[in-house]
VMD Tcl script that draws the C-alpha trace (Angstrom):
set ca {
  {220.81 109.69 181.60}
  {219.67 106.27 181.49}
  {215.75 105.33 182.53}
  {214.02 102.12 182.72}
  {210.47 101.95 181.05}
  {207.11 100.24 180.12}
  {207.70 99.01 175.91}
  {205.75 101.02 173.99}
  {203.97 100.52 170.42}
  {206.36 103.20 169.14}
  {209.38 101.27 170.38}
  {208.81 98.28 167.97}
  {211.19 99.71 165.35}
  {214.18 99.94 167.91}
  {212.92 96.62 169.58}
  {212.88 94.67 166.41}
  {216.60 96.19 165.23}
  {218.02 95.39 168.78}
  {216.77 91.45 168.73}
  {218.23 90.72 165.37}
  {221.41 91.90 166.14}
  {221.67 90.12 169.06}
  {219.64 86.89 168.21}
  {219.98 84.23 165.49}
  {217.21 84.65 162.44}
  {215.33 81.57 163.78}
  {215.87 82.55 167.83}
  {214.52 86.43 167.33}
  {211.37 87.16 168.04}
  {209.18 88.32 165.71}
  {207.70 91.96 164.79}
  {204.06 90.62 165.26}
  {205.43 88.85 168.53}
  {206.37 91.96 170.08}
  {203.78 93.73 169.36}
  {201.39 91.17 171.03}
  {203.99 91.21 173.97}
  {203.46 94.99 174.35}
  {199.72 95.02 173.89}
  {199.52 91.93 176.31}
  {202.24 92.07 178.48}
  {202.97 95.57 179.01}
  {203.74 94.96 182.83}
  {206.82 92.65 182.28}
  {208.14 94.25 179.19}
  {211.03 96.97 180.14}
  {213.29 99.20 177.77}
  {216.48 100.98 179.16}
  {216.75 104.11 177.06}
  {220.10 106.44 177.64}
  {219.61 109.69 176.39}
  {216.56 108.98 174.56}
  {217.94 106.09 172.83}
  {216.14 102.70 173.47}
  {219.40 100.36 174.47}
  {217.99 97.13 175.50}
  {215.22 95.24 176.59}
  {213.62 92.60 178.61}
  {210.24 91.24 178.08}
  {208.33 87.79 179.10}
  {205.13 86.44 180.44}
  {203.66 85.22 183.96}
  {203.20 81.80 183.87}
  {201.68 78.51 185.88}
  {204.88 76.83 184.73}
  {208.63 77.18 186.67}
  {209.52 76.63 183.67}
  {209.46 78.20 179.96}
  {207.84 75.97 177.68}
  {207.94 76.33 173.60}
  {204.15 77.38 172.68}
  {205.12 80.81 174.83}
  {207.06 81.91 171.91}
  {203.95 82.16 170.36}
  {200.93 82.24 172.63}
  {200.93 85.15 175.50}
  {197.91 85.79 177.51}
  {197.84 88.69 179.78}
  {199.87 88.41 183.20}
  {197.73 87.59 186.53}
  {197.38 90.35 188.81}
  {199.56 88.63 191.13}
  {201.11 85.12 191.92}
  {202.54 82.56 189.10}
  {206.37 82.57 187.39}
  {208.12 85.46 185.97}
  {209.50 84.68 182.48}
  {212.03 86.41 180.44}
  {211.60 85.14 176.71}
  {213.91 88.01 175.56}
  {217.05 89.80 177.43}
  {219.20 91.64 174.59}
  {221.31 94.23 174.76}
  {222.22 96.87 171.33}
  {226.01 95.60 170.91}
  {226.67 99.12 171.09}
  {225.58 99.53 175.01}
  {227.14 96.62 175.56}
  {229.56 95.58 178.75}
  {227.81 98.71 181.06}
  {226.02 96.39 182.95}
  {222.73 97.52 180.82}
  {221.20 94.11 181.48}
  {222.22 93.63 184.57}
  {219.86 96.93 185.41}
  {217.38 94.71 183.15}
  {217.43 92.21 185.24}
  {217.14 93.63 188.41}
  {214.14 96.02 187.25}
  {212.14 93.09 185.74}
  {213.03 91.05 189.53}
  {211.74 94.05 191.49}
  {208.60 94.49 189.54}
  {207.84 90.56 189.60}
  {208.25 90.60 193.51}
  {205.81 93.55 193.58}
  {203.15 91.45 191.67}
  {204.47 88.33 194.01}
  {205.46 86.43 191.65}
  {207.11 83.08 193.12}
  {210.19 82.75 190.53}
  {211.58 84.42 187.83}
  {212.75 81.66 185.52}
  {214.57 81.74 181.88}
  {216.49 79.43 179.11}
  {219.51 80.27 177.90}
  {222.30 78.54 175.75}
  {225.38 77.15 177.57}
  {227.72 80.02 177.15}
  {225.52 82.15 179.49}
  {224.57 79.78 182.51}
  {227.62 81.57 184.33}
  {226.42 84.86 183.58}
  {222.84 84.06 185.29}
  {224.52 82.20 188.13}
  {226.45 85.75 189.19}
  {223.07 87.19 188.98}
  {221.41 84.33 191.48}
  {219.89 81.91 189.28}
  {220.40 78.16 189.26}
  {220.83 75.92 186.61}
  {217.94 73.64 186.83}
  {219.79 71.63 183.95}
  {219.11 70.91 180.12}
  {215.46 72.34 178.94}
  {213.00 70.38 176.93}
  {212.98 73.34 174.97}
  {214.14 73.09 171.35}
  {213.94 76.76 170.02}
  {215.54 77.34 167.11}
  {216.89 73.88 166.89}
  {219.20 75.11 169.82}
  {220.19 73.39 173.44}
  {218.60 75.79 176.63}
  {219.36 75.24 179.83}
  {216.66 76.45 182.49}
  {217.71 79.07 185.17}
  {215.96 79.94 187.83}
  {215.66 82.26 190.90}
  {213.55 82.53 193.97}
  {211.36 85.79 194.43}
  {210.18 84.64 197.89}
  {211.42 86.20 200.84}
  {213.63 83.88 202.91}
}
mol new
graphics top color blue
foreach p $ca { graphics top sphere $p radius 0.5 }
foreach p [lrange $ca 0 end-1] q [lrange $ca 1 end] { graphics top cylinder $p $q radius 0.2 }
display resetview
């Protein structure tokens, strides 16, 4: 059975194995980052588990910003009760729960709960290679990001909350 959850401070082991296997040394967050993210954030950061087994995650701040700017790697305040832009910092899926459409179910958890709060956007970077995938989930690309994460090119993607 697979169940969508609140990250918890006992997670952090899984958590920390499933972002370096599916993030670069220098793009993976951190151990102490996650745990701030839980302890902070607890509101916008999901696990999927199947079976008891913690298979992905998705995890980001509220912001004033549309966009994601660098310093949120490393600074996170608690999310506003309601209003500002969703972030997602982190979408990764354990390579072996891949291609089941895990983080699409991500994705559409974390957009649910951010319309809840009413959050205006929900807004993320990502490399090149996954501006398609985002697109067939209803983002746009707002083009190339002054972000320079890990040395790497991020494009931002965006996508409305608001009822039209």
């Amino acid at each position: 059975m697979i169940t969508i959850r609140n990250a918890k401070a006992e997670d952090l082991p899984a958590l920390i194995a499933i972002e370096q296997l599916c993030f670069s040394p220098e793009e993976a967050a951190t151990p102490e980052a996650f745990e701030k993210r839980i302890r902070l954030i607890p509101d916008s950061f999901f696990v999927v588990e199947e079976d008891g087994v913690i298979a992905g995650l998705v995890n980001g701040p509220v912001t004033e910003s549309p966009f994601i700017t660098d310093d949120l790697f490393q600074e996170i305040k608690e999310n506003p009760a309601s209003g500002g832009h969703q972030t997602i910092l982190g979408l990764a899926v354990s390579p072996a729960f891949q291609k089941r459409g895990i983080a699409s179910m991500l994705l559409t958890h974390l957009e649910a709960s951010a319309r809840v709060a009413g959050r205006e956007t929900i807004t993320l970077t990502c490399k090149e290679n996954l501006i398609g995938y985002y697109e067939s989930h209803g983002y746009f690309n707002n083009g190339v990001s002054s972000s320079d994460h890990a040395g790497a090119i991020w494009y931002n993607m965006s996508k409305s909350l608001q009822l039209r």
